[in-house]
VEXTINU-487466 format. One record per residue: residue number from 1; x, y, z of N, C-alpha, C in turn. Coordinates in steps of 0.05 Angstrom, whole numbers. Layout:
BEGIN
<node><n>NUM</n><n_px>X</n_px><n_py>Y</n_py><n_pz>Z</n_pz><ca_px>X</ca_px><ca_py>Y</ca_py><ca_pz>Z</ca_pz><c_px>X</c_px><c_py>Y</c_py><c_pz>Z</c_pz></node>
...
END
This chain:
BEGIN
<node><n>1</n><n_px>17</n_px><n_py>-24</n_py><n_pz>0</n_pz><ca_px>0</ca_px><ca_py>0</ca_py><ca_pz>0</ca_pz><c_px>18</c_px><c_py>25</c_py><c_pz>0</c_pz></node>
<node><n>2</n><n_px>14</n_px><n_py>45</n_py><n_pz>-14</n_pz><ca_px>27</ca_px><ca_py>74</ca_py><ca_pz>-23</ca_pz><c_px>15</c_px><c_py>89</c_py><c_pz>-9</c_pz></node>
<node><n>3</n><n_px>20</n_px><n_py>115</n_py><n_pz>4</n_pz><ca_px>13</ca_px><ca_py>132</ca_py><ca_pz>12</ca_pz><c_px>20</c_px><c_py>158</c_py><c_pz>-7</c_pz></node>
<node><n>4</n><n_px>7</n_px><n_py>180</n_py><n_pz>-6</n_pz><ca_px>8</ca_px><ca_py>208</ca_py><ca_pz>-22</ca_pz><c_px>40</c_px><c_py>221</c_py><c_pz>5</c_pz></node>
<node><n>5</n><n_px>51</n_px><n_py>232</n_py><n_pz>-4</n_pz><ca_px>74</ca_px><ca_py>244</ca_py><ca_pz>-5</ca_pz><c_px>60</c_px><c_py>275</c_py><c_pz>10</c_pz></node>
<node><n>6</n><n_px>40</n_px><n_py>286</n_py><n_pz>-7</n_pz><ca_px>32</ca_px><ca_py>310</ca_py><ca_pz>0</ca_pz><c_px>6</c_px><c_py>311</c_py><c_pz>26</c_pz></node>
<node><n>7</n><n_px>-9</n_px><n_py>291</n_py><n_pz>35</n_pz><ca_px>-28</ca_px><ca_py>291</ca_py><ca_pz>47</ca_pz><c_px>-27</c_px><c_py>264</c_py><c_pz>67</c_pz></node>
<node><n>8</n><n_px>-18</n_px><n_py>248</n_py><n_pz>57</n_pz><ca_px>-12</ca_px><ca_py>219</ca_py><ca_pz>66</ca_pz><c_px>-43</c_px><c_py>204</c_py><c_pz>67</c_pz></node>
<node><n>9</n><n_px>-57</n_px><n_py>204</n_py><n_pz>48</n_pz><ca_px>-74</ca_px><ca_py>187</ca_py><ca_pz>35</ca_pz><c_px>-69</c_px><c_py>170</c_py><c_pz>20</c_pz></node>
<node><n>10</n><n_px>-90</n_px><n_py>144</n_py><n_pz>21</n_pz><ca_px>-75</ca_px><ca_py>124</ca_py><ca_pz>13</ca_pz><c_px>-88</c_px><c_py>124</c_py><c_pz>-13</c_pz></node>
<node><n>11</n><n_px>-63</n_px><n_py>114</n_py><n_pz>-37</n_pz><ca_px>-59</ca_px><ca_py>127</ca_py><ca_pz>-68</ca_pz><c_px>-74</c_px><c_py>98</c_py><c_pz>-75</c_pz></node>
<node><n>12</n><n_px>-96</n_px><n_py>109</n_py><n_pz>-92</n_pz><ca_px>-115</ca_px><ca_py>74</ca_py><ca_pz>-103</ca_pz><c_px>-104</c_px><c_py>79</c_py><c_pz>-134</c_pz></node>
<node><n>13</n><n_px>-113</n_px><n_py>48</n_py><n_pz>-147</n_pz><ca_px>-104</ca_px><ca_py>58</ca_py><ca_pz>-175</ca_pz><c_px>-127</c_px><c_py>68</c_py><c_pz>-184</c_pz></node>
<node><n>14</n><n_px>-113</n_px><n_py>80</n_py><n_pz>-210</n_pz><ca_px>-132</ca_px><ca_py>87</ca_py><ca_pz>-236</ca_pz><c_px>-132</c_px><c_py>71</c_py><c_pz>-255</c_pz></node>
<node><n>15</n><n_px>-145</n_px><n_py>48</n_py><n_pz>-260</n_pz><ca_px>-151</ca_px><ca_py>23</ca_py><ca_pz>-283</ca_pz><c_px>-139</c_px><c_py>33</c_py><c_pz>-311</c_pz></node>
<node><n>16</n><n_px>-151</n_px><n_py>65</n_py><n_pz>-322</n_pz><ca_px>-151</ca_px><ca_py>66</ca_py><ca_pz>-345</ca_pz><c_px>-115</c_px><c_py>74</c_py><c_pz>-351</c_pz></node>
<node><n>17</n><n_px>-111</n_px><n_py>93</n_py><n_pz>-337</n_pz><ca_px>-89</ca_px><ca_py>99</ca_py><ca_pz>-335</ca_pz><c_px>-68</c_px><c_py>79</c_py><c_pz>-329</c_pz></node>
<node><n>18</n><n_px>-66</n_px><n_py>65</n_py><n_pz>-307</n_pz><ca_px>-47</ca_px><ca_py>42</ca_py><ca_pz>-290</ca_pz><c_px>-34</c_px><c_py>55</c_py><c_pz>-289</c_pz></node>
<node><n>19</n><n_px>-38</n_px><n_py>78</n_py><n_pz>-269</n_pz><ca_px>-21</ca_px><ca_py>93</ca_py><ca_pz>-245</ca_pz><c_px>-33</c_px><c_py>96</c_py><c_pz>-217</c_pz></node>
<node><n>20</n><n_px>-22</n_px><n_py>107</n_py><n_pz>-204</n_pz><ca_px>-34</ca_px><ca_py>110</ca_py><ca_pz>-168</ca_pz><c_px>-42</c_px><c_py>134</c_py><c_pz>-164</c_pz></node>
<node><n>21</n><n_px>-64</n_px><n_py>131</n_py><n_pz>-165</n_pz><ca_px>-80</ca_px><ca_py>169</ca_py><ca_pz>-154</ca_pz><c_px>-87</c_px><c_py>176</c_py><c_pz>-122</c_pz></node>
<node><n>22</n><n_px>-79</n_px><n_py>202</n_py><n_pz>-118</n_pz><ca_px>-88</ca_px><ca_py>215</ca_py><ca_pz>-87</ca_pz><c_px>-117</c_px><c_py>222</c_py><c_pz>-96</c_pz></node>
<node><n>23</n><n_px>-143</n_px><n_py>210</n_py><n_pz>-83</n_pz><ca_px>-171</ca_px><ca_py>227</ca_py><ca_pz>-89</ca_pz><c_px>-172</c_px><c_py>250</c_py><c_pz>-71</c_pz></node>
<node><n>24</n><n_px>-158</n_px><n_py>259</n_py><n_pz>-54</n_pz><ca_px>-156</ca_px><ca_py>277</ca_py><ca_pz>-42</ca_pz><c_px>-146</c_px><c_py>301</c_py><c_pz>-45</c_pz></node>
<node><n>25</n><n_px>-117</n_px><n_py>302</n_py><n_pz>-59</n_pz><ca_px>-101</ca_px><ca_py>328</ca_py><ca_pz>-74</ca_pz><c_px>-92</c_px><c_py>322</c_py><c_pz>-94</c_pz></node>
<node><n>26</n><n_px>-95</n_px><n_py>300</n_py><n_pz>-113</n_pz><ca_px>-91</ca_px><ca_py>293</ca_py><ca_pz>-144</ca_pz><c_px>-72</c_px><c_py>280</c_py><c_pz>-151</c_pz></node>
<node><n>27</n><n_px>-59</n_px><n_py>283</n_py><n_pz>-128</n_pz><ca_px>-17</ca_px><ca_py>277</ca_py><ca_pz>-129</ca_pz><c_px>-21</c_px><c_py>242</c_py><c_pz>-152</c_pz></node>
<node><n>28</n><n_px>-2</n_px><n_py>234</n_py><n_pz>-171</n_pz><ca_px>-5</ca_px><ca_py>222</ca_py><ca_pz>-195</ca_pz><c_px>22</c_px><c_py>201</c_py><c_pz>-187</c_pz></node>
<node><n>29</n><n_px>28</n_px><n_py>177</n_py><n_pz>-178</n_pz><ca_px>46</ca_px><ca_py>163</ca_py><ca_pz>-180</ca_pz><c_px>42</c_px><c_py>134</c_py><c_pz>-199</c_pz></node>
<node><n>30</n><n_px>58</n_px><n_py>139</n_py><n_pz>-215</n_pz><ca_px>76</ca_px><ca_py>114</ca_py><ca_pz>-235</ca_pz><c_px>91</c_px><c_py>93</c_py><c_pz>-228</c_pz></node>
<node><n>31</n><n_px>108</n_px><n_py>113</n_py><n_pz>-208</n_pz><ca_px>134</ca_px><ca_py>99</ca_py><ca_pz>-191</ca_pz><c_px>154</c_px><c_py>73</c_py><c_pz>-215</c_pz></node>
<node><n>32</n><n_px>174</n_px><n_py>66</n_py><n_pz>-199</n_pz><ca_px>191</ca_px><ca_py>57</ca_py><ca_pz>-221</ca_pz><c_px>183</c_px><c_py>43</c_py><c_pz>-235</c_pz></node>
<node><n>33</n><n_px>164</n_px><n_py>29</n_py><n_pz>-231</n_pz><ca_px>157</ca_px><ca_py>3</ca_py><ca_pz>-243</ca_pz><c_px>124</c_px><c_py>0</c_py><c_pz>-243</c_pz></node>
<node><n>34</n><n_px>108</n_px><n_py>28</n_py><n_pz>-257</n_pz><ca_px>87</ca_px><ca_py>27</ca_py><ca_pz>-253</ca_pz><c_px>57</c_px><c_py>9</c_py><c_pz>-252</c_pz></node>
<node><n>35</n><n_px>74</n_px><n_py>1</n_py><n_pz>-275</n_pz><ca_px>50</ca_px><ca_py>-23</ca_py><ca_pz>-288</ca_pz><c_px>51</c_px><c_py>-52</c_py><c_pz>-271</c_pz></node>
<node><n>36</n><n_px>68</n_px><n_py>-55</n_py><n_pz>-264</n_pz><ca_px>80</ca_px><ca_py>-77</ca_py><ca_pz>-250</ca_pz><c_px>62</c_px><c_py>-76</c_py><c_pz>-217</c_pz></node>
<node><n>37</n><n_px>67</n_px><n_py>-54</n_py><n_pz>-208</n_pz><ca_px>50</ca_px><ca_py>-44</ca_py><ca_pz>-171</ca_pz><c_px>28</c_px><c_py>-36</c_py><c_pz>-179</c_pz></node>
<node><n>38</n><n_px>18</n_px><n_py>-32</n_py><n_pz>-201</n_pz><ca_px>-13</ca_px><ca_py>-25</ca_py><ca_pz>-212</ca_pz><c_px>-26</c_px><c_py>-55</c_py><c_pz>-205</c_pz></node>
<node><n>39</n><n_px>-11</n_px><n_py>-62</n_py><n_pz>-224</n_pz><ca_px>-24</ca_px><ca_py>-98</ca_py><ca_pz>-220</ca_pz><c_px>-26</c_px><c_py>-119</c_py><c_pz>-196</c_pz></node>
<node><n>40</n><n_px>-7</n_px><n_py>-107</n_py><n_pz>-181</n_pz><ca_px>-5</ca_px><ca_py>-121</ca_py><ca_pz>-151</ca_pz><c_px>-23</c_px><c_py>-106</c_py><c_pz>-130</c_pz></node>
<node><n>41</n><n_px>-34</n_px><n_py>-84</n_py><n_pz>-138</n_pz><ca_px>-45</ca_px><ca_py>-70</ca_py><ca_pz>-114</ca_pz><c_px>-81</c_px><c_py>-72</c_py><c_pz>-124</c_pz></node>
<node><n>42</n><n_px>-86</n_px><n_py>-81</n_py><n_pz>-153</n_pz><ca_px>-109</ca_px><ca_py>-90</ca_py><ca_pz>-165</ca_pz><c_px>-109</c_px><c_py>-115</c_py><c_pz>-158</c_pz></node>
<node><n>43</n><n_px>-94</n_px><n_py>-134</n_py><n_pz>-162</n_pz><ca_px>-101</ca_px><ca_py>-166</ca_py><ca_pz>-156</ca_pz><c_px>-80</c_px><c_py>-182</c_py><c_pz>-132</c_pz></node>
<node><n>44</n><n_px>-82</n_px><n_py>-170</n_py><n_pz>-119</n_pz><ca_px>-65</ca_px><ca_py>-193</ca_py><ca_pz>-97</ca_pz><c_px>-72</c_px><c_py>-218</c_py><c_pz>-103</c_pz></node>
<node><n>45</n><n_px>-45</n_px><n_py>-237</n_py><n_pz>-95</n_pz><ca_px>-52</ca_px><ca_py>-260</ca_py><ca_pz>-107</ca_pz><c_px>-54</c_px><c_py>-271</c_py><c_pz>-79</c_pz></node>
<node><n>46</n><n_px>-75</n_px><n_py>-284</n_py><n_pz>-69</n_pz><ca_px>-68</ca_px><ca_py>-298</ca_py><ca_pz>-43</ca_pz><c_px>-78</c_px><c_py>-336</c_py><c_pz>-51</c_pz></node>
<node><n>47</n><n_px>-75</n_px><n_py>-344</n_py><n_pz>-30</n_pz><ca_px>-71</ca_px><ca_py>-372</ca_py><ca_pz>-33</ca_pz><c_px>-97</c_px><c_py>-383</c_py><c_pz>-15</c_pz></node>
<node><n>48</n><n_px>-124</n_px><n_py>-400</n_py><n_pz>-38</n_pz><ca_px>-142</ca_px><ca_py>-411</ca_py><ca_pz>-20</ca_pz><c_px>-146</c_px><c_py>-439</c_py><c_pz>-19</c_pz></node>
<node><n>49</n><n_px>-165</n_px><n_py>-439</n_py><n_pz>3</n_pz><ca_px>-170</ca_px><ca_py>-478</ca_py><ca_pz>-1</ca_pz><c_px>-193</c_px><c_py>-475</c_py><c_pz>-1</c_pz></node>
<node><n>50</n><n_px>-206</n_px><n_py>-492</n_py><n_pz>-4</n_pz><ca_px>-236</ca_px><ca_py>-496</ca_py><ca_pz>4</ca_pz><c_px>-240</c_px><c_py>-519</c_py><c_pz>18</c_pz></node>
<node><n>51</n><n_px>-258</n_px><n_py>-516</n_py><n_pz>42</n_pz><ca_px>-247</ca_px><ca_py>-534</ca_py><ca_pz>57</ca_pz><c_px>-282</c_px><c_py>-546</c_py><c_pz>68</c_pz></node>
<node><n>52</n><n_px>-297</n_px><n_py>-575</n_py><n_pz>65</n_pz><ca_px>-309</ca_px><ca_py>-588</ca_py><ca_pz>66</ca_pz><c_px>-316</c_px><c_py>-586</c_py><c_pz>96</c_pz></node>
<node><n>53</n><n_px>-344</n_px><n_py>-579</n_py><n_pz>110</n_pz><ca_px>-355</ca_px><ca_py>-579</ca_py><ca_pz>131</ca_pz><c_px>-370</c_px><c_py>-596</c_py><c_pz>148</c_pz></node>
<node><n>54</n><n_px>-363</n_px><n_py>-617</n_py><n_pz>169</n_pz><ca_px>-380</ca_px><ca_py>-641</ca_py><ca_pz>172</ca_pz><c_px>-409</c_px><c_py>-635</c_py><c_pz>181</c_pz></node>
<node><n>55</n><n_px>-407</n_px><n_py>-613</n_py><n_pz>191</n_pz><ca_px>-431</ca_px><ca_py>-600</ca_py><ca_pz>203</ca_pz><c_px>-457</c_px><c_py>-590</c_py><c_pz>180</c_pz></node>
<node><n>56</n><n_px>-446</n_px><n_py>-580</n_py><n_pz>159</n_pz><ca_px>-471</ca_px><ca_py>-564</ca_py><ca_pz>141</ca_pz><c_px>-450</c_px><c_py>-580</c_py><c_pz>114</c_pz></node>
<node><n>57</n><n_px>-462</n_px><n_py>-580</n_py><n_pz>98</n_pz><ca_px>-452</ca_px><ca_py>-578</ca_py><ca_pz>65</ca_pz><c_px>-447</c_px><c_py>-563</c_py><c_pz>51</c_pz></node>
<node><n>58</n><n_px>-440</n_px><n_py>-547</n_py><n_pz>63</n_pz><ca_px>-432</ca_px><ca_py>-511</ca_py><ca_pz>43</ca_pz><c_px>-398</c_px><c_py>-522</c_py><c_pz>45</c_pz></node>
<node><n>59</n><n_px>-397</n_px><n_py>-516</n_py><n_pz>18</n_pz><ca_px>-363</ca_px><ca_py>-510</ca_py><ca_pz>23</ca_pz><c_px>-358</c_px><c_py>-482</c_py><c_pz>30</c_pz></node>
<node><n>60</n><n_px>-328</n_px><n_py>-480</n_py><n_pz>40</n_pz><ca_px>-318</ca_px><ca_py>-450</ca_py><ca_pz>56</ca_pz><c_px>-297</c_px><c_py>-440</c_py><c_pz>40</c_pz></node>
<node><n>61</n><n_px>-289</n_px><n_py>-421</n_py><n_pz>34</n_pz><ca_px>-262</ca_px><ca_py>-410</ca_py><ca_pz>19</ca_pz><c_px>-252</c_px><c_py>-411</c_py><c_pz>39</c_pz></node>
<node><n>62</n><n_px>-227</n_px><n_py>-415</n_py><n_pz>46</n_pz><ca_px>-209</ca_px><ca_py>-400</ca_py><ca_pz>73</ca_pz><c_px>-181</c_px><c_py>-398</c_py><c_pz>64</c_pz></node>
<node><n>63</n><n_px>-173</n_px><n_py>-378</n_py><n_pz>70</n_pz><ca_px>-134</ca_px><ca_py>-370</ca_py><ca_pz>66</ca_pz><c_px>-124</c_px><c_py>-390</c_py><c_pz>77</c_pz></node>
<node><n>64</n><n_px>-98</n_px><n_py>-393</n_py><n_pz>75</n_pz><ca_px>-79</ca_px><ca_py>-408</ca_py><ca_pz>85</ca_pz><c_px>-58</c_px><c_py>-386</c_py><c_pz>94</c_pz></node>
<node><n>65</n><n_px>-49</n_px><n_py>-395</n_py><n_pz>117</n_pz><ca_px>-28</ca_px><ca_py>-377</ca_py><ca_pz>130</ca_pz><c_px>-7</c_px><c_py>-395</c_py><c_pz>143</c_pz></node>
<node><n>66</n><n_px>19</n_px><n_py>-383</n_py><n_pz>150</n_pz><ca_px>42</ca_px><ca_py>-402</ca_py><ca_pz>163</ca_pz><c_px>30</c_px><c_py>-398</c_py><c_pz>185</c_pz></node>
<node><n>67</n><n_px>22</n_px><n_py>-423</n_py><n_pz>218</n_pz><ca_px>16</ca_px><ca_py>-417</ca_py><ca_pz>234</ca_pz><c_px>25</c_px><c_py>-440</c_py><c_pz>256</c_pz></node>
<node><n>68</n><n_px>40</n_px><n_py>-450</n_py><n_pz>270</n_pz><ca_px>53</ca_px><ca_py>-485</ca_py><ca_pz>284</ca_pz><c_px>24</c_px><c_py>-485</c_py><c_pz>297</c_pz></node>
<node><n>69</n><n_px>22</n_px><n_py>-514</n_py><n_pz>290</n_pz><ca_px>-7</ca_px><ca_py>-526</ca_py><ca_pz>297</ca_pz><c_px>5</c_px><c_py>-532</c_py><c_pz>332</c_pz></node>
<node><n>70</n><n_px>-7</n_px><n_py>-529</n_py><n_pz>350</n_pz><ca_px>4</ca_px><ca_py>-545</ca_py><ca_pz>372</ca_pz><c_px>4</c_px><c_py>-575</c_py><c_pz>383</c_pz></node>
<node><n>71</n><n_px>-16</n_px><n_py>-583</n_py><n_pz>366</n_pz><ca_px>-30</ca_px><ca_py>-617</ca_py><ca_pz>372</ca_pz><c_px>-6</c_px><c_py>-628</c_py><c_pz>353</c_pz></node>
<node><n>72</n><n_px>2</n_px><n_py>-625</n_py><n_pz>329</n_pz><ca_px>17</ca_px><ca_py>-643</ca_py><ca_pz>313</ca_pz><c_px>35</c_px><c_py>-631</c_py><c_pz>301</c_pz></node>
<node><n>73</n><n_px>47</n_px><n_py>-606</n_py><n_pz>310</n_pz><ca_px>68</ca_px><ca_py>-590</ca_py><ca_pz>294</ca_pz><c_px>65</c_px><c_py>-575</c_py><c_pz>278</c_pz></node>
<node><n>74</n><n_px>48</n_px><n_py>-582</n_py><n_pz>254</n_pz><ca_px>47</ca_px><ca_py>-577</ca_py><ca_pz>216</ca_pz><c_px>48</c_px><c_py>-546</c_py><c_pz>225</c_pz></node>
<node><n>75</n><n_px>58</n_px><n_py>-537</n_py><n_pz>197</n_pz><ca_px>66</ca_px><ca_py>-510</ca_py><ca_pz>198</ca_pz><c_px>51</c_px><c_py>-491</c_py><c_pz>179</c_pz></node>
<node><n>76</n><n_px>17</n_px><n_py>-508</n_py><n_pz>170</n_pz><ca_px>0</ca_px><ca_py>-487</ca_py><ca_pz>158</ca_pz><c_px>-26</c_px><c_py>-496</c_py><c_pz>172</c_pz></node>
<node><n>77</n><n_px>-44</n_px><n_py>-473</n_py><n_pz>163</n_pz><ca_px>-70</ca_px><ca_py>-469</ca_py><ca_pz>180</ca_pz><c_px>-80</c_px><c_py>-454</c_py><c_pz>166</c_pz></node>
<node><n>78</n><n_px>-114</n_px><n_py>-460</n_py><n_pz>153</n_pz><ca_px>-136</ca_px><ca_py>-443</ca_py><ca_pz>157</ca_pz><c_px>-130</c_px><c_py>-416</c_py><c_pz>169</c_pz></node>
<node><n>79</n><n_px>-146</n_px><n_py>-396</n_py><n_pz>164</n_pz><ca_px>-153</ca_px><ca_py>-376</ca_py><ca_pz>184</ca_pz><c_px>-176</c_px><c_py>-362</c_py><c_pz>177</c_pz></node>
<node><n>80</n><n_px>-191</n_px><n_py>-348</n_py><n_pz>198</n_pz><ca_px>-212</ca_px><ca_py>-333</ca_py><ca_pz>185</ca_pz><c_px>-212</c_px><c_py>-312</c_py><c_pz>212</c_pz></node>
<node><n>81</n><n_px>-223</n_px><n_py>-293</n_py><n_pz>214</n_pz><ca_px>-233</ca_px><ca_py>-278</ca_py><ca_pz>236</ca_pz><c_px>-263</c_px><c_py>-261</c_py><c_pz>235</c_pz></node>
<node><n>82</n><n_px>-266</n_px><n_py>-264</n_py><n_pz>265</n_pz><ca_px>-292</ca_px><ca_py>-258</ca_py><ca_pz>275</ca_pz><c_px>-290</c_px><c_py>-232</c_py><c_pz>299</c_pz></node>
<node><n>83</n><n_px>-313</n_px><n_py>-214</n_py><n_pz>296</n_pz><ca_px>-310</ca_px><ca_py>-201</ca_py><ca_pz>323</ca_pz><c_px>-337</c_px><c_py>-207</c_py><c_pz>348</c_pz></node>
<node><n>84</n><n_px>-311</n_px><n_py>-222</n_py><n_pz>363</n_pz><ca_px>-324</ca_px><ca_py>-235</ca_py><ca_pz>393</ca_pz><c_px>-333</c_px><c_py>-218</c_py><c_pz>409</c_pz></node>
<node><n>85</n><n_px>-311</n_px><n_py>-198</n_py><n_pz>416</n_pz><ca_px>-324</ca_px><ca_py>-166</ca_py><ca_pz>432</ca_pz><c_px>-328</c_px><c_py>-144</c_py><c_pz>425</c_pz></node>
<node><n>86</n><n_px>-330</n_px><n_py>-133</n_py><n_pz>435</n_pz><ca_px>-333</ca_px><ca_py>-107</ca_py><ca_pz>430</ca_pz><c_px>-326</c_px><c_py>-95</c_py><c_pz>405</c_pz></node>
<node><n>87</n><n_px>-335</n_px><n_py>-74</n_py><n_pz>400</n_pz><ca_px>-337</ca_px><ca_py>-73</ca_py><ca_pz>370</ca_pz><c_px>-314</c_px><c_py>-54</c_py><c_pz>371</c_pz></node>
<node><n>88</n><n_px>-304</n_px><n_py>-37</n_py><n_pz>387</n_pz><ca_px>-278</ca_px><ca_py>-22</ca_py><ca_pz>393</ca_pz><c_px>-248</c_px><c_py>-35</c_py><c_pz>401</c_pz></node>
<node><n>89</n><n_px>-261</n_px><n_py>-65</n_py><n_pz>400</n_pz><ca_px>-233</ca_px><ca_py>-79</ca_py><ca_pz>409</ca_pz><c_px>-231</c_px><c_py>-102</c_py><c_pz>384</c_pz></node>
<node><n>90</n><n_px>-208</n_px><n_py>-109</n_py><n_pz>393</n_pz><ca_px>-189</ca_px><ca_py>-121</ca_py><ca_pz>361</ca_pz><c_px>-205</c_px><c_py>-145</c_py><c_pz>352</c_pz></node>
<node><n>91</n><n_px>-206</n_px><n_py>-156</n_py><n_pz>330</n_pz><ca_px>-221</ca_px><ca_py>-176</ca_py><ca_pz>323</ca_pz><c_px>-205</c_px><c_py>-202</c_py><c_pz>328</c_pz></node>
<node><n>92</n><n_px>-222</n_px><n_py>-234</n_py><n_pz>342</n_pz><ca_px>-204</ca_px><ca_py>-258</ca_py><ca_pz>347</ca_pz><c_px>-204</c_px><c_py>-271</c_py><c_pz>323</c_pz></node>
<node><n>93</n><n_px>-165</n_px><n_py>-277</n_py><n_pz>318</n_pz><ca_px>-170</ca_px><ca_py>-302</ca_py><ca_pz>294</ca_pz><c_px>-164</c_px><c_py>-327</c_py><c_pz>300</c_pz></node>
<node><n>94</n><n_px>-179</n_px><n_py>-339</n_py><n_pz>291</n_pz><ca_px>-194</ca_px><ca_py>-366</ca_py><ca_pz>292</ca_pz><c_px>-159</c_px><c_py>-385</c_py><c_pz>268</c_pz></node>
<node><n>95</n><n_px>-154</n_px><n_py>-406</n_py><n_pz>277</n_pz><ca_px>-138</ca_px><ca_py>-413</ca_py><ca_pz>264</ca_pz><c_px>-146</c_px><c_py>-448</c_py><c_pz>263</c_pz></node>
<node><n>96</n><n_px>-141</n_px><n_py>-458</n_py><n_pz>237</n_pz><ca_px>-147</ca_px><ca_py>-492</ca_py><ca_pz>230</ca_pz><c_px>-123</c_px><c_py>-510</c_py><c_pz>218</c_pz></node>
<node><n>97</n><n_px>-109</n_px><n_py>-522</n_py><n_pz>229</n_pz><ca_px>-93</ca_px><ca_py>-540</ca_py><ca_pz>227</ca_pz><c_px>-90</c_px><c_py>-544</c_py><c_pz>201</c_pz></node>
<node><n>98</n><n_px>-79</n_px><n_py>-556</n_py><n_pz>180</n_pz><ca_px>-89</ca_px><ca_py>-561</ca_py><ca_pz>150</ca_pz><c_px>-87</c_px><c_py>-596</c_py><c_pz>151</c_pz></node>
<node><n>99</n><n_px>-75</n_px><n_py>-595</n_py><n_pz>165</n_pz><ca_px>-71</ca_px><ca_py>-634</ca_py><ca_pz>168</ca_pz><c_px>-87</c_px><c_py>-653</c_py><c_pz>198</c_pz></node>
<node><n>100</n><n_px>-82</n_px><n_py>-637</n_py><n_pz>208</n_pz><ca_px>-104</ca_px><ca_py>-652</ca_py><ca_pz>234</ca_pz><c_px>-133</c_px><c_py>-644</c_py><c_pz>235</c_pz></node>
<node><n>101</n><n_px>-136</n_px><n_py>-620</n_py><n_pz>238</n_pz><ca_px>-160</ca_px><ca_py>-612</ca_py><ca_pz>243</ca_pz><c_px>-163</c_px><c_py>-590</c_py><c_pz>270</c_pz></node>
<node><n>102</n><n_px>-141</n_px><n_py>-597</n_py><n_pz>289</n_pz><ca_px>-145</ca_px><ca_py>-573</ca_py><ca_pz>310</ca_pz><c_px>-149</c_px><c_py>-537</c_py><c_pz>305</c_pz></node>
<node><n>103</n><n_px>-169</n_px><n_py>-536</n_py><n_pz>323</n_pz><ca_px>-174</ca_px><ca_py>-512</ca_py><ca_pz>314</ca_pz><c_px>-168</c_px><c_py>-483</c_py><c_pz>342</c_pz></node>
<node><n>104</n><n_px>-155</n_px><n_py>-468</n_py><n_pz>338</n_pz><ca_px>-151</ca_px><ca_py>-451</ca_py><ca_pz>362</ca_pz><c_px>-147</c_px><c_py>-425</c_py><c_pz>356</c_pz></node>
<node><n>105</n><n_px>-150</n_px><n_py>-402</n_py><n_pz>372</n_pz><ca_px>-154</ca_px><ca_py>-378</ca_py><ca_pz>368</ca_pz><c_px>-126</c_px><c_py>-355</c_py><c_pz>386</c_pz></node>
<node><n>106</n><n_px>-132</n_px><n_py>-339</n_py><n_pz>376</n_pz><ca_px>-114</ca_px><ca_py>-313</ca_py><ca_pz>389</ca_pz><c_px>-126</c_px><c_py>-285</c_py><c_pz>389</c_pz></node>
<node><n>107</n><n_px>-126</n_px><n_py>-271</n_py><n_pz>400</n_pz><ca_px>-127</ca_px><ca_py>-244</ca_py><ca_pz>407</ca_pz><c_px>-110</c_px><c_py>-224</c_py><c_pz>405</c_pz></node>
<node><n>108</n><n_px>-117</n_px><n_py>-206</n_py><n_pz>399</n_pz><ca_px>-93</ca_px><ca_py>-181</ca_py><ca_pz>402</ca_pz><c_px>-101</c_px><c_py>-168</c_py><c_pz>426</c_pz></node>
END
């Protein structure tokens, strides 16, 4: 993510153009490699599974993140997040084993 130089708003692209615009004071970034961070800031590539529910039949999208399972080691996990409290306090993420199944959470 880019910030404006002159206002420190954060610079979204412009599709037609494939450059980074301030909608705030106009400020116009290309940067070295314009077309290239045009494209990465339009499509992040992230990594999903879909992952089969014993409870309902809906399948789920869910990310995959590096996370140590504690039951069996493995070094990826599900994640998703929910907000448990308060709506002024940080949201808990929920984390899923990718090979066992344990499922456990954290807080900020």
């Amino acid at each position: 993510m880019r910030f404006c130089p002159n206002c420190n708003s954060v610079l979204l692209p412009d599709r037609k153009r494939k450059i980074l615009v301030c909608k705030k004071c106009g400020y116009e970034d290309a940067g070295e490699c314009g077309e290239q961070r045009f494209k990465e800031s339009i499509n992040p590539q992230k990594e999903t599974v879909i992952v089969k529910h014993s409870d309902n039949s809906e399948d789920r999208v869910l990310p995959v993140t590096k996370a140590e399972c504690r039951r069996c080691g493995n070094m990826e996990a599900f994640y998703w997040m929910m907000q448990t409290r308060r709506a002024d306090e940080a949201p808990t993420r929920f984390y899923r084993c990718t090979k066992c199944g344990h499922t456990w959470r954290e807080y900020e």
